[in-house]
C-alpha positions in Angstrom: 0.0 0.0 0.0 1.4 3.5 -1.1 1.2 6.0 1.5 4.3 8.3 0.5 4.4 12.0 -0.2 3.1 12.5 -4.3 4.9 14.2 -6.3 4.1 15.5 -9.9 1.2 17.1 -10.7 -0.4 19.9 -9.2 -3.7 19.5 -10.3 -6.2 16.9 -9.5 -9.8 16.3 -8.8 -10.7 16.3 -5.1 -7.9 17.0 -2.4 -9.1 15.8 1.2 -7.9 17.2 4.5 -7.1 15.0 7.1 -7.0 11.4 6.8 -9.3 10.3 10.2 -12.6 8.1 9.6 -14.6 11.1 8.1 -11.4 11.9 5.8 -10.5 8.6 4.7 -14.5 7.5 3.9 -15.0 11.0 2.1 -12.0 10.1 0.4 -12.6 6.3 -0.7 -16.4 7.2 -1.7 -14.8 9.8 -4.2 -12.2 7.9 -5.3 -14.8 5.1 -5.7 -16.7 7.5 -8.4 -13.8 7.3 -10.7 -11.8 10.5 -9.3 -8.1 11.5 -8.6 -8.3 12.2 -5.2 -5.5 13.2 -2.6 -5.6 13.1 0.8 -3.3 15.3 3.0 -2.4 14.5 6.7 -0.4 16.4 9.2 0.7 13.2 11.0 2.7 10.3 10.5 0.0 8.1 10.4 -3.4 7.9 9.0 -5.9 7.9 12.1 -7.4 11.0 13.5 -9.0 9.4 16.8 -9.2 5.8 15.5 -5.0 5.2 16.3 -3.7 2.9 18.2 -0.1 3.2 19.6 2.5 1.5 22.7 1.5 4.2 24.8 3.2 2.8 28.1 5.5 -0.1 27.4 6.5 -2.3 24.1 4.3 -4.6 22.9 1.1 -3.2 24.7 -0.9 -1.6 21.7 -3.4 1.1 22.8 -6.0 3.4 21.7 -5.4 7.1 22.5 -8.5 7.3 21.5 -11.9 5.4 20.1 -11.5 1.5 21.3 -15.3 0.4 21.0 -17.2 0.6 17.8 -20.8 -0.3 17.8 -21.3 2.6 15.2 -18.8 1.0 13.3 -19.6 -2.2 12.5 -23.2 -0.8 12.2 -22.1 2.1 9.8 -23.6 1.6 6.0 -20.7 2.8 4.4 -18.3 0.8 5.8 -20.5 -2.1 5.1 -21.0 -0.4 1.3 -16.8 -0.7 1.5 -16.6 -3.7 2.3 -13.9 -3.1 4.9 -13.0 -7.0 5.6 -11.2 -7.3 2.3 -8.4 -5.2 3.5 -8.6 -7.2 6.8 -11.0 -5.5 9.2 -12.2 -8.2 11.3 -14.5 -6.7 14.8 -14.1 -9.3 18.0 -17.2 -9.7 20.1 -17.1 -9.7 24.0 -19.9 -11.9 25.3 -21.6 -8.9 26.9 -21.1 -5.6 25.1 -21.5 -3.3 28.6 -21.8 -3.9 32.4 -22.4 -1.3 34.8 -21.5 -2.6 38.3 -23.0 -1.6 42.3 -21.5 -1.1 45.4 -23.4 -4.2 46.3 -21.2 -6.0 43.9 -24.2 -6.9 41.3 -24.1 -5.3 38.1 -26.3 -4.8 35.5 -26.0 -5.6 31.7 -26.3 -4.6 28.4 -26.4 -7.7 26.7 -26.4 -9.0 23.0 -30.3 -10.3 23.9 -33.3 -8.2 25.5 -34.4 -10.7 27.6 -30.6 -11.1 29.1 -30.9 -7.5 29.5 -34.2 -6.8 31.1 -33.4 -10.1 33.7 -30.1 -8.2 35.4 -32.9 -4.9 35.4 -34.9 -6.3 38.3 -37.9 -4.6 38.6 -37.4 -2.6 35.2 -37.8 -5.9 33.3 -40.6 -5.2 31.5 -40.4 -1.7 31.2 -36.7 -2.1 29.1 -38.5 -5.0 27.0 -41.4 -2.2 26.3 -38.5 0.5 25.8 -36.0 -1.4 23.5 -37.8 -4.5 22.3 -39.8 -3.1 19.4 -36.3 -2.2 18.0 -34.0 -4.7 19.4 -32.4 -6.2 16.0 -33.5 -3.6 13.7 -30.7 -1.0 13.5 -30.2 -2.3 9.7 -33.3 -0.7 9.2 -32.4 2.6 11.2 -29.0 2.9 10.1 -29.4 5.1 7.4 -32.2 7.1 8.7 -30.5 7.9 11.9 -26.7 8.6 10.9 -27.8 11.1 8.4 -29.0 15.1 8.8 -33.0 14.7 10.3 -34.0 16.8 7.3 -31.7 15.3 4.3 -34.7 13.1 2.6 -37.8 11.5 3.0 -36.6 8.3 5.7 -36.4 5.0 4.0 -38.2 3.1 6.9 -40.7 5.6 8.3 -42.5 3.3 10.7 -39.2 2.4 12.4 -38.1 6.2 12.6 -41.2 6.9 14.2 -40.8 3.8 16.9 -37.3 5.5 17.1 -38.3 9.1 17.4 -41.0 8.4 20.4 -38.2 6.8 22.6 -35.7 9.3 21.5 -36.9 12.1 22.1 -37.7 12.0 26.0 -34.6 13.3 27.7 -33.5 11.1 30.3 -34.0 13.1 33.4 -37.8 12.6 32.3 -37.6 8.9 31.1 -36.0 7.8 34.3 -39.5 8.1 36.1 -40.9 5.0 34.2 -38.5 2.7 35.7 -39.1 2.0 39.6 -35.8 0.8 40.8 -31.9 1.9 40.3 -30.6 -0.2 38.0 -32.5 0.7 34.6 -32.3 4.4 35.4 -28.5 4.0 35.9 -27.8 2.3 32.9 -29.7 4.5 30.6 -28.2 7.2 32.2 -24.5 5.8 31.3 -25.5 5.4 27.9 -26.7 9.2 27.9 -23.6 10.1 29.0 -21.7 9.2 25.7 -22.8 12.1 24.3 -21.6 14.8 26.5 -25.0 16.1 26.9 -26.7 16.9 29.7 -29.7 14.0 31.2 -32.6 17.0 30.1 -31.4 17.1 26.6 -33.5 15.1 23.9 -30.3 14.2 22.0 -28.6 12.1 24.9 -32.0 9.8 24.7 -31.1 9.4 21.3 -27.7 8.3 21.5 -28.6 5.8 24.7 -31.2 4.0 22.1 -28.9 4.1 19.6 -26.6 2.3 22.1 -28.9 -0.1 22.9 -30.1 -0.7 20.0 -27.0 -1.4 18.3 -25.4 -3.8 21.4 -28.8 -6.0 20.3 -28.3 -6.1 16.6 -24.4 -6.2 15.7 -23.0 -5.7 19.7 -20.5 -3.5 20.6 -17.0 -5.0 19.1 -13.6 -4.0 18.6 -11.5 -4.5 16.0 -8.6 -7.1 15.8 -5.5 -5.3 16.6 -6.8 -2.1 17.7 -8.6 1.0 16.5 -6.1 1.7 13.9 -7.5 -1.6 11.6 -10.4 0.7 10.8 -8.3 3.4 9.3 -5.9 1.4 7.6 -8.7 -0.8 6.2 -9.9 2.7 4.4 -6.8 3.9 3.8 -6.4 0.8 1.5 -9.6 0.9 -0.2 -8.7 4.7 -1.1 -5.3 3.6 -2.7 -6.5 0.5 -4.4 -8.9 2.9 -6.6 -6.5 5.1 -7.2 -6.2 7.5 -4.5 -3.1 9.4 -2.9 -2.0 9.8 0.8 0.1 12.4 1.7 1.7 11.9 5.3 3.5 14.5 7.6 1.5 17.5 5.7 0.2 20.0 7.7 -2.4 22.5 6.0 -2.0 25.3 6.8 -4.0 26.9 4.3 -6.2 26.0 1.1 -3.6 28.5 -0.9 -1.2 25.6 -0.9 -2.8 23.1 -2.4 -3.4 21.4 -5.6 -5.8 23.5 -7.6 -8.8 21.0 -7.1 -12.4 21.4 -8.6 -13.4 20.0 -4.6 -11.9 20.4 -1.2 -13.3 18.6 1.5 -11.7 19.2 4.9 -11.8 16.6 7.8 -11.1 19.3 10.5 -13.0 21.1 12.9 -15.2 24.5 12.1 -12.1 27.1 13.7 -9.6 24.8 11.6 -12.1 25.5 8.3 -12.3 29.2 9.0 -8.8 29.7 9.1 -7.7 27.4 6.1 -9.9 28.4 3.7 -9.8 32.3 5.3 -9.9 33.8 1.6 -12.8 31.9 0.4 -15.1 32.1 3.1 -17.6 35.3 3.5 -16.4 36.9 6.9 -20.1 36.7 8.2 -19.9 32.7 7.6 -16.0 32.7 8.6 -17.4 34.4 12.0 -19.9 31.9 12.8 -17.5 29.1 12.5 -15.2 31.0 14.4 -17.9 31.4 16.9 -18.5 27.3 17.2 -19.3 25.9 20.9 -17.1 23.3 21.4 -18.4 20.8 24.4 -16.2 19.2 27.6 -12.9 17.8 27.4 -11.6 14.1 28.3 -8.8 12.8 30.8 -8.2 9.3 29.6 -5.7 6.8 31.3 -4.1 4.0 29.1 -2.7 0.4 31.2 -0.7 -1.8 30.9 -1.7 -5.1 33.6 -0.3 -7.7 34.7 -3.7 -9.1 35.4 -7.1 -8.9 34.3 -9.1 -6.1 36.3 -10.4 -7.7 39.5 -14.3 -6.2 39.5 -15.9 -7.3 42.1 -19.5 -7.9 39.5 -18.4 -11.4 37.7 -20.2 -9.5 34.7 -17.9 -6.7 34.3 -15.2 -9.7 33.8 -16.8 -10.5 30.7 -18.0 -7.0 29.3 -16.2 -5.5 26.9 -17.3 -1.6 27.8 -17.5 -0.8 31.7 -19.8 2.4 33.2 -18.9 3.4 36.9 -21.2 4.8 38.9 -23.3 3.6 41.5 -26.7 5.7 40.7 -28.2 7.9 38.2 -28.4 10.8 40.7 -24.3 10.0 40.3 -24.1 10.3 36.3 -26.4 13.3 36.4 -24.3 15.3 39.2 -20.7 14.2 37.2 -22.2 15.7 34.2 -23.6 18.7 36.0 -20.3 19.7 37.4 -18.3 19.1 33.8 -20.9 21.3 32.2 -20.7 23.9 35.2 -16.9 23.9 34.8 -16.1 22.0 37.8 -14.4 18.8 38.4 -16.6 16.0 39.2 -16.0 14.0 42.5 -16.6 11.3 42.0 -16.1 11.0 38.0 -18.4 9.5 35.7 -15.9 6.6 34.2 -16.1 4.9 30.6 -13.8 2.3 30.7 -12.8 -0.8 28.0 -10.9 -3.7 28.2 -9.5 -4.6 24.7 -7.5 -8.1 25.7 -10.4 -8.8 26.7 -11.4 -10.0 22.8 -7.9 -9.6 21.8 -4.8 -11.3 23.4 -2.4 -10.3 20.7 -2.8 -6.0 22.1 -0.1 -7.2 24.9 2.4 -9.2 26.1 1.6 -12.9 26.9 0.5 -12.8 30.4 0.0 -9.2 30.4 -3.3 -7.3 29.8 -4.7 -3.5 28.4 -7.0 -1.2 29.8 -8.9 2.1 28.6 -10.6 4.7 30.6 -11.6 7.9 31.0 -13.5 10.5 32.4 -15.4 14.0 31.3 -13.7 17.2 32.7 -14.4 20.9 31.7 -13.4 21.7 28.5 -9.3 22.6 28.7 -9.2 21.0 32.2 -5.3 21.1 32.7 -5.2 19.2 36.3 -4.4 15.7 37.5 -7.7 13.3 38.3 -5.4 10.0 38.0 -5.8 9.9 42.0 -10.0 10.7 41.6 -10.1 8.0 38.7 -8.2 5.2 40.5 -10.3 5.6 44.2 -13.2 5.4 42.1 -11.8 1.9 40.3 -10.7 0.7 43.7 -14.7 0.7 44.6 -15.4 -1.3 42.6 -12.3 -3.3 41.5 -10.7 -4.1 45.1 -6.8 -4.4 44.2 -7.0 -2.9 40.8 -3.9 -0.6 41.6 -1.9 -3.9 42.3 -1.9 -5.3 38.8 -0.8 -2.0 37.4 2.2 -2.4 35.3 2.1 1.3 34.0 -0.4 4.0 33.0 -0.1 6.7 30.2 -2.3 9.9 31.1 -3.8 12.3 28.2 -5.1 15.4 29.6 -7.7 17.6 27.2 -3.9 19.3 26.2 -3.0 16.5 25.2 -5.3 15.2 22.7 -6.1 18.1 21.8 -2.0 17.8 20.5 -2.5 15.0 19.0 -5.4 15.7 16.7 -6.3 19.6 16.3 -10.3 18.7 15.9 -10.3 18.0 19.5 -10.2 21.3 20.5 -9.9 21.8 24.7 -9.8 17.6 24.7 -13.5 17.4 23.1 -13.2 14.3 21.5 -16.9 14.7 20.2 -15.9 18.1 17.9 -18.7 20.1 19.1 -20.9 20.5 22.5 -24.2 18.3 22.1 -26.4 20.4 24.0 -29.8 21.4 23.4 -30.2 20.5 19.3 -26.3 20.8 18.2 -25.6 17.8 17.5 -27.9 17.2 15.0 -27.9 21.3 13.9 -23.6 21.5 13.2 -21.9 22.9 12.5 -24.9 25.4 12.2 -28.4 25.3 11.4 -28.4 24.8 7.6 -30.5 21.9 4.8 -27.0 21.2 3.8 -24.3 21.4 6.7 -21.7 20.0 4.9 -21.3 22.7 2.2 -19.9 26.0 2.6 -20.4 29.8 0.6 -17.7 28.4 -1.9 -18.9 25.9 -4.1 -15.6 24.2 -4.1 -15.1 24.2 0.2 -17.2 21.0 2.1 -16.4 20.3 5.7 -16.7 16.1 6.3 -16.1 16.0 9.9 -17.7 14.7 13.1 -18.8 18.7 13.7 -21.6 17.7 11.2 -24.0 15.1 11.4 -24.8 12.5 12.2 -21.7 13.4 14.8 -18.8 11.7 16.9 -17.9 7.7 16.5 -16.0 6.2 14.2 -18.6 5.5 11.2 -17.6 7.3 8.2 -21.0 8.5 8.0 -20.1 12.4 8.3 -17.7 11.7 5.4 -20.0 9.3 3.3 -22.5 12.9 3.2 -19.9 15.3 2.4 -18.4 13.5 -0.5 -21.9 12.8 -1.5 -22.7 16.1 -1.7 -19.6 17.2 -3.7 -20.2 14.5 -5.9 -23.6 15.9 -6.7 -22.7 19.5 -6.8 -19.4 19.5 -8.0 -19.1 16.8 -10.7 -23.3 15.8 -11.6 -22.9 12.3 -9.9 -25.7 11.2 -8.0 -25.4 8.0 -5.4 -28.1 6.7 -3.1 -28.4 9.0 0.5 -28.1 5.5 2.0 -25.3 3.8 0.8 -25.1 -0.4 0.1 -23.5 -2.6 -1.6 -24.5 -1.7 -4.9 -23.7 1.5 -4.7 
């Protein structure tokens, strides 16, 4: 596979900007429709947030970012790419998510409802009402969800509708139908993936999605880390004909190909400055005015042991959620969104050799977490993170081998969309996250015909799904070069 700088001619169809997910879908689709393409990156490797690196000793491979992927092996356009043939393969845990109790029980988000609704106690029946009517059905929601609302008429309308009535209750408000803890803390957890608060509409969404998703294709990981994705696309854009250009930073649109499309993986303040003199200043100004959302503080392991939870589930879960309430995930997110540090932290946590031996050292073992800060949070919570796996992992700081720590700073340093550590390139409060990078029929198109903006600051949003660049390059293709392909992509297309 030829990833080296290009050299020759300096004019081509469609240059991309920034080879992450978005990027490196936008990129293949185009390529795909018969074009030159080039695709510009300012690091050494393709990746954006889906790398995966020895972060805290050789031979333990971890994700600085994404590690679970339920949007990804449910995304249409990588199933359209057929990602496999370049040697994607997603491992399975045999329960997708646990969220453990002080008691030491723990409830589940299992690959089957009924698995699901038995560890909810009392909320049995309500989850089977909630979820049920949609449990294995996210083939038929795919496209309709990870798309902009307003884009076209939905291809399964009764499903969007069965979809929309759950969705749209904000947490804080669907927490009342459930009568004891469990359900209320585990919808909450789910909620909390989106960085929005429990009162927003938009958090529901992404906690069915979640659900949803863990019941139809689970919540996997793929074989050797995050960085399989990437790669996987980054071959599909060379093997129809595509360029990568690595250890190219743009700085501005002025110094690239002439191109009749630019489509720019990168967050709204990155567009406004690099295309600066094509941009209206009343449009440059509104990007430049972008909300971005709370940061991250994210610890990488290295074990010499498994974690030691307490809940036997959480031993075979491949996603973790500590808290012991929903009052707790409510007040963590509270205090984030208020600027304050949360005591105790809402955690996220993964355990990759969980499904995959061959990320570490035989014997040894890798572990992900992290927690939500205020955006630019430049402290230390490593001591707030640890007392809160100690609850419920007794011992976990005695199988520590070593720990990497990236503040917001930090990845913030390591990919530019993640401005103040918001890994999610945009706050998803109130409407934004379907209504980014602005409120607009066509987010992904800017004042120049030739500028389109593929990133996860347009919708459907964060996760590594390809869907944000799937739309932009769709778009292009239409306005730029007359080619029309389906708004929901298969394998035909």
């Amino acid at each position: 596979m030829r990833l080296d700088p290009v050299v020759g001619s300096d004019v081509t169809d469609a240059v991309v900007v920034g080879a992450g997910p978005n990027g490196l879908t936008a990129a293949a689709v185009l390529a795909r429709a018969g074009l030159a393409v080039r695709v510009y990156e300012a690091a050494d490797t393709v990746g954006g947030g889906a790398r995966t690196r020895e972060l805290t000793e050789p031979g333990f491979r971890h994700d600085p970012c994404s590690a679970v992927h339920p949007l990804g092996i449910g995304s249409p356009v990588f199933e359209a790419l057929d990602l496999g043939r370049h040697g994607l393969e997603w491992l399975q845990p045999e329960i997708p998510m646990a969220h453990p109790f002080p008691d030491g029980t723990a409830a589940v988000l299992a690959r089957s409802v009924e698995e699901t609704a038995a560890s909810l106690g009392p909320d049995a029946r309500a989850y089977r009402r909630l979820i049920g009517p949609l449990a294995g059905r996210w083939d038929e929601l795919a496209g309709d969800v990870l798309r902009t609302p307003w884009a076209a008429w939905p291809e399964h309308p009764l499903r969007l509708g069965q979809f929309g009535l759950r969705a749209g209750i904000p947490a804080a408000l669907l927490d009342r139908i459930f009568r004891g803890e469990k359900a209320p803390a585990i919808l909450a957890g789910l909620t909390a993936h989106s960085m929005a608060p429990l009162t927003s509409p938009v958090g529901t969404a992404i906690a069915t999605v979640f659900a949803v998703t863990a019941h139809s294709s689970g919540w996997p990981m793929p074989r050797g880390g995050s960085q399989s994705i990437v790669d996987a696309l980054a071959a599909d854009v060379v093997e129809h004909g595509g360029e990568i250009v690595l250890g190219h930073e743009v700085r501005s649109l002025a110094e690239l190909p002439t191109a009749r499309a630019y489509v720019l993986d990168v967050s709204p303040t990155a567009l406004a400055r690099i295309a600066d003199g094509r941009l209206p200043a009343r449009f440059r100004s509104r990007l430049e005015r972008y909300r971005y959302g709370p940061g991250v503080y994210k610890i990488d392991y290295a074990l010499t042991e498994p974690v030691p939870w307490t809940a036997e589930q959480c031993r075979r879960a491949g996603t973790v959620h500590l808290a012991p309430t929903f009052g707790a995930v409510r007040s963590a997110l509270s205090a984030v969104r208020a600027g304050r540090v949360p005591d105790p932290p809402f955690l996220i946590t993964a355990q990759p050799t969980l499904v995959d031996p061959s990320r570490a050292p035989a014997g040894g073992h890798t572990f992900w977490v992290y927690a939500h800060v205020p955006h630019g949070f430049d402290g230390d919570l490593t001591e707030a993170i640890e007392r809160q796996l100690e609850r419920f992992a007794p011992g976990f700081r005695d199988v520590v081998r070593a720990r990497h720590v990236t503040r917001p700073a930090d990845l913030e340093a390591g990919n530019a969309n993640y401005v103040g550590g918001d890994i999610a390139c945009g706050s998803a409060a109130g409407l934004r996250l379907v209504a980014r990078p602005h409120a607009s029929w066509t987010p992904y198109a800017t004042p120049d015909p030739t500028v389109y903006l593929c990133s996860s600051a347009t919708p459907p949003g964060p996760g590594v799904h390809g869907m944000c660049g799937y739309h932009a390059a769709r778009v292009a293709l239409q306005r730029r070069f007359g080619t029309r392909i389906p708004v929901v992509p298969t394998h035909r297309s």
